[in-house]
C-alpha positions, -999 to +999 in steps of 0.1 A: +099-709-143+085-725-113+050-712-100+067-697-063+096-678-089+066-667-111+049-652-075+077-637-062+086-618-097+048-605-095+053-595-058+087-580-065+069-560-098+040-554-075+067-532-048+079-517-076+048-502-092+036-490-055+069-472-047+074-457-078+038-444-079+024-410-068-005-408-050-034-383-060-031-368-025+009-361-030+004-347-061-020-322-049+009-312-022+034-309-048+017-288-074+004-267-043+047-263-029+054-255-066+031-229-069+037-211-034+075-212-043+070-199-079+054-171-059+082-161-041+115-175-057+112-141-084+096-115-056+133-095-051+114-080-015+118-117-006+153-126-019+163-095+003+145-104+033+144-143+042+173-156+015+174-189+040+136-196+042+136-192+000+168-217-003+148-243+024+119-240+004+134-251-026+154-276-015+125-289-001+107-289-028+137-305-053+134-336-025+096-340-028+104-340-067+131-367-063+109-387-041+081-386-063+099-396-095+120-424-075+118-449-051+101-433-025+069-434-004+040-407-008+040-400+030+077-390+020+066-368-011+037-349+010+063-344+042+088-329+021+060-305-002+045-297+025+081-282+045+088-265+009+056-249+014+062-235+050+093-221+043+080-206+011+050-183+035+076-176+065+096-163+041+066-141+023+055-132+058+093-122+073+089-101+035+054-086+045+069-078+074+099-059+066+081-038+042+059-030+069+086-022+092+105+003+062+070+017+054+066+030+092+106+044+093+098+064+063+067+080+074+081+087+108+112+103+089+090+125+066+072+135+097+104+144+114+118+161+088+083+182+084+081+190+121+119+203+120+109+229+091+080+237+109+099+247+141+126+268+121+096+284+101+087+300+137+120+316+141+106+341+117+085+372+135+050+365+138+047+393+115+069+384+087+059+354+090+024+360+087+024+383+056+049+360+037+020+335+044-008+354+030+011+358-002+022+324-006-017+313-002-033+338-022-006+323-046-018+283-042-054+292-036-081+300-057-122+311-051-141+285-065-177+286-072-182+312-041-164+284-019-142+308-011-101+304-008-096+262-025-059+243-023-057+214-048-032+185-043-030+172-075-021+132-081+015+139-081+014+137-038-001+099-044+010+069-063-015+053-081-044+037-064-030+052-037-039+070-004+000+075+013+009+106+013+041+111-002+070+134+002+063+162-026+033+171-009+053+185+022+062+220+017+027+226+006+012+210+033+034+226+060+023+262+048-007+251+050-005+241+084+010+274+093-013+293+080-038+277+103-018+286+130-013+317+126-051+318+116-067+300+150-105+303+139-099+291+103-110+257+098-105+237+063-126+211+050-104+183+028-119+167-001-109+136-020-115+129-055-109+102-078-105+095-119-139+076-134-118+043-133-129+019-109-159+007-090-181+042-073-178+025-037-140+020-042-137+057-056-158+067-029-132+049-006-101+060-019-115+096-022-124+096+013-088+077+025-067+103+007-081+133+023-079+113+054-041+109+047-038+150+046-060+153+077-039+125+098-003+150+085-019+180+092-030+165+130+002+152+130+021+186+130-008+204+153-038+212+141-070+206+165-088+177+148-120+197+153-107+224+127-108+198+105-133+181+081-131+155+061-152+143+028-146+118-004-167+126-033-151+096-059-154+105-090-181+132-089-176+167-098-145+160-121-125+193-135-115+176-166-131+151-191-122+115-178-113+102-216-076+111-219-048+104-193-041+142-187-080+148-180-080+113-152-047+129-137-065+164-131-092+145-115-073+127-093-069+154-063-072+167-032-090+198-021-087+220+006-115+240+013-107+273+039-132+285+057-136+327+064-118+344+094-148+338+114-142+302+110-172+293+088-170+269+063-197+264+029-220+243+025-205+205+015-210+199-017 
């Protein structure tokens, strides 16, 4: 073989290696597309929301694959991650999104449906209305500790970790919120409490953001803000030991502390 074939063949293996190759910096793009799309490819919010975006994203990345394994240059490889990427957040975001946008329809419904039974509840005499109230609070209430008349929401009205209020608390909170109007100088101090799990300033937190929640419902559907106080005590002052699921889920509540007719309220705790 002649010495210019000989040169040629090492220039034409040369090409070869340097296409076929994958640069360190394409690499990092592509593990980075793969793993933003593995994200999202199995999330079902996202499949329902932006079905496109997820289809771009991997058809994007199954060309940065082809490019990489092929003839193809790493400018080529890192263009085509880095689309698969793109589409793989707009479609995560258009997902964040939508669940934001259900989240708000629901809570506007619940409040709705809450301010309808609260208007048809005042079709009753004042009277009637008043005693039937008395009866059902005496019946949900109970004197704790000389803190006079207590409510407890138990877990049941939050999912886990948790601080939305959710629908099952309604009918209790409702009476609750004609009771104070039908009582004008009652106020009510609401106090959060949390289960032993977790860090004390997340407890703290969540305590306080859950009897927030009841606050926001019961301002919400009319009641003064300065009738209201509110407090998150974590996990202090449990009811139950914290070592069995059934003791954590008693823990986990909200209280509503009434104050007397006068419109004094105890000491905080």
């Amino acid at each position: 073989m002649s010495p210019k074939t000989l040169r040629l063949s090492a220039l034409g293996a040369a090409l070869l290696l340097a296409g076929c190759a994958t640069s360190p910096s394409s690499e990092q793009a592509l593990e980075a597309a793969r793993s933003s799309f593995e994200q999202v490819r199995e999330d079902a919010d996202v499949l329902r929301s932006a079905p496109k975006d997820l289809i771009r994203a991997g058809e994007s990345l199954a060309r940065a694959d082809r490019l990489s394994n092929y003839w193809g240059s790493s400018d080529d490889v890192v263009h085509y991650a880095y689309l698969s990427q793109q589409y793989s957040a707009i479609a995560k975001q258009k997902s964040a999104q939508l669940l934001n946008q259900e989240r708000t329809a629901k809570l506007e419904l619940d409040k709705q449906r809450l301010q309808l039974a609260l208007r048809e509840a005042k079709l009753l005499s004042a009277q009637d209305q008043s005693s039937w109230l008395e009866e059902q609070m005496v019946s949900l209430t109970r004197d704790q500790d000389g803190r006079g008349m207590v409510m407890t929401l138990g877990d049941v009205v939050f999912d886990p970790d948790q601080s939305e209020l959710k629908p099952s608390a309604n009918r209790t909170v409702l009476k609750v919120v004609q009771f104070l109007q039908l009582n004008p100088r009652r106020t009510v101090r609401i106090e959060g409490y949390t289960d032993n799990r977790g860090k004390p300033e997340e407890n703290i937190q969540l305590s306080r953001d859950r009897a927030q929640a009841v606050a926001d419902v019961l301002v919400d559907l009319g009641v003064e803000p300065r009738r209201l106080q509110v407090q998150g005590y974590g996990d202090s002052f449990p009811v139950a030991e914290n070592a069995s699921q059934m003791g954590r889920s008693q823990n986990r509540r909200v209280e509503i502390v009434f104050s007397d007719e006068q419109g004094q309220l105890g000491s905080p705790r």
